[in-house]
C-alpha positions, 0 to 999 in steps of 0.5 A, spaced: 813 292 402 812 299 406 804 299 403 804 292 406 807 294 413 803 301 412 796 297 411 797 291 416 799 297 422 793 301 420 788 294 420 790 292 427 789 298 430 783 299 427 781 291 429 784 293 436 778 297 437 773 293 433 776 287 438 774 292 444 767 293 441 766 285 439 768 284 446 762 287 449 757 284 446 760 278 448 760 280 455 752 281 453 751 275 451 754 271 456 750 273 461 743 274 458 744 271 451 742 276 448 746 281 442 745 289 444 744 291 437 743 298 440 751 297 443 752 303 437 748 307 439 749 307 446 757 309 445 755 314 441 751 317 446 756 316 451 760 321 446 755 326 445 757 327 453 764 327 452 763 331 447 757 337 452 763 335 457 769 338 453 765 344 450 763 346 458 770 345 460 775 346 455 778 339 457 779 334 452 780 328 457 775 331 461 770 328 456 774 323 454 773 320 461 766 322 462 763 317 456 766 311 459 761 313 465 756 316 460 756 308 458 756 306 464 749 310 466 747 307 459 748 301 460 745 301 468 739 305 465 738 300 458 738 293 463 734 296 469 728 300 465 728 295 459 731 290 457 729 286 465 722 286 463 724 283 457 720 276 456 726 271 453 721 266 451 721 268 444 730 270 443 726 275 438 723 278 443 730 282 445 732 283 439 725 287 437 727 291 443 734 293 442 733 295 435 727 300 438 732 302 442 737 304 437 732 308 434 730 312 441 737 314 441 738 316 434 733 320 435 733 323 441 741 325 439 739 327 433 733 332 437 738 334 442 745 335 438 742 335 431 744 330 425 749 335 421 757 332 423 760 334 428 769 335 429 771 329 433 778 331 434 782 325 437 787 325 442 794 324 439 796 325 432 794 320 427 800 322 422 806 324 426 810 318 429 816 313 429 816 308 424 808 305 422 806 307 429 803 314 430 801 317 437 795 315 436 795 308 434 799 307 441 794 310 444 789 305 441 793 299 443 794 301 450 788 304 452 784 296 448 790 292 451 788 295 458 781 294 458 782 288 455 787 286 461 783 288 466 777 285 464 781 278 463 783 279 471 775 281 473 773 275 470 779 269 472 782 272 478 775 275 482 769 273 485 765 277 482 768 275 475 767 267 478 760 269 480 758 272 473 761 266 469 756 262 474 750 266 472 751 266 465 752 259 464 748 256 470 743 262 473 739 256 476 745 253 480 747 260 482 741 262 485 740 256 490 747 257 491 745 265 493 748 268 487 744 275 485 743 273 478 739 279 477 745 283 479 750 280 475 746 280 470 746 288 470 753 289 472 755 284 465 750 290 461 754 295 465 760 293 464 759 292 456 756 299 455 763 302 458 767 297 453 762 299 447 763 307 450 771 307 449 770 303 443 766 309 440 771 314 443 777 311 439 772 309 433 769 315 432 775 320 431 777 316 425 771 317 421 767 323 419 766 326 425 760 326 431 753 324 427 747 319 431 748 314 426 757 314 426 757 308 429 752 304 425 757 301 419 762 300 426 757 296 429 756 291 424 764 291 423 764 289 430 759 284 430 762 280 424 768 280 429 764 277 435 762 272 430 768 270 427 770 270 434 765 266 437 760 269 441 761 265 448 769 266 447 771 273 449 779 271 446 774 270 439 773 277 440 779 280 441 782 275 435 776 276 431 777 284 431 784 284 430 782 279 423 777 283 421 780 288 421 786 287 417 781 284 412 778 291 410 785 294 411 787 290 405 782 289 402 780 297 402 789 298 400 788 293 395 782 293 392 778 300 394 774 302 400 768 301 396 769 293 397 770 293 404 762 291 405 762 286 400 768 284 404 765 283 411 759 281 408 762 275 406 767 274 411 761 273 415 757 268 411 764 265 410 764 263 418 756 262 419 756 256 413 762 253 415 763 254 423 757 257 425 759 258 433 765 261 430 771 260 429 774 259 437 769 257 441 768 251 445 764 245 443 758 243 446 759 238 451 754 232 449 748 230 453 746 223 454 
């Protein structure tokens, strides 16, 4: 009974975070239709920063703060300079460019920093603790329940959140209604690029360390999570991480780390077969 709690504790704490980074390919999606496979590496890039920040300073929150930022300016670059110029009458188009993207980054941090791991200390404790709950898992499911709070009232309570629904989903309409679609659609990037960046900074310190490529199985964690949740459904992604991750927590408890690909594997061919929009979204209205 204490493995299964011990292992249910552990999985939704690591879904909060894959929750966090679906969540931002989401908010990509939404506004331009398009899956940022590069969302990974941007995070670690963004990380790389914290961690420049902390070594001048000597300041773990400092860094820690300085890579949503980095994100931001990630996302602001990776919108303005590339993906804006984009042809979208090929969805392969974008794809072909986002993964051009990963392999600039990974080698451009790879030239800089080097491609041996680095310490990725975390903030709080990961053992200490009462009860399931270590100090850094209360960390994790204050900083993602924030950020997602923050998120759903931009989005429902907001002007700006009422014209970057308008501009994903009717981008024409809001044009001729004076919405700048275009600049909608750049802070949607740059809001997913700031979300994929703290995602990182709660993602990496529980891995092996700093590395170009150590969000790379993160990713696709959190990409099987944005699908099962449905990729037009940002409660699916939040629902989506936190079940994604309690299937690898029990899965690796039970059955062995080394099953856990296979496990998301399957899990993701399981809801494109059967539900292939995901399992929360929407259905499509019917047209005459």
């Amino acid at each position: 009974m204490e493995r299964l709690a011990f292992l249910t504790v552990d999985g939704l704490t690591r879904g909060a975070v894959y929750a966090a980074m679906a969540l931002a390919l989401v908010l990509i999606w939404r506004g331009a239709r398009i899956v940022n496979f590069a969302q990974g590496a941007m995070a670690v890039a963004a990380a790389y920063v914290a961690h420049s920040v902390t070594a001048a300073t000597g300041s773990f929150w400092l860094g820690f703060l300085a890579a949503p930022v980095a994100g931001l300016a990630l996302g602001w670059l990776a919108e303005r300079l590339v993906m804006r110029h984009v042809g979208h009458d090929r969805p392969l188009n974008a794809v072909i460019v986002a993964l051009g993207l990963v392999l600039l980054i990974t080698a451009v941090l790879g030239i800089v920093y080097g491609n041996e791991f680095r310490p990725a200390p975390p903030a709080f404790d990961r053992t200490a603790g009462f009860a399931l709950l270590s100090p850094y898992d209360i960390f994790v499911f204050l900083s993602v329940a924030v950020t997602v709070g923050a998120l759903a009232l931009l989005f429902t309570r907001s002007k700006v959140g009422l014209r970057l629904r308008a501009s994903a989903f009717a981008p024409e309409v809001s044009r001729l209604l004076g919405v700048n679609v275009g600049g909608m659609l750049l802070l949607g990037w740059v809001l997913a690029a700031g979300v994929g960046a703290l995602a990182g900074m709660l993602i990496i310190p529980t891995e092996f360390g700093l590395h170009p490529n150590a969000m790379d199985r993160s990713f696709v964690v959190a990409f099987t999570a944005a699908v099962v949740g449905g990729l037009d459904s940002p409660a699916g992604a939040v629902i989506g991480g936190l079940a994604v991750g309690l299937v690898l927590s029990f899965v690796g408890g039970y059955l062995g780390d080394q099953v856990t690909p296979l496990a998301i594997i399957v899990l993701l061919l399981a809801v494109l077969l059967i539900r292939p929009a995901g399992l929360f979204a929407k259905p499509a209205a019917r047209r005459i």
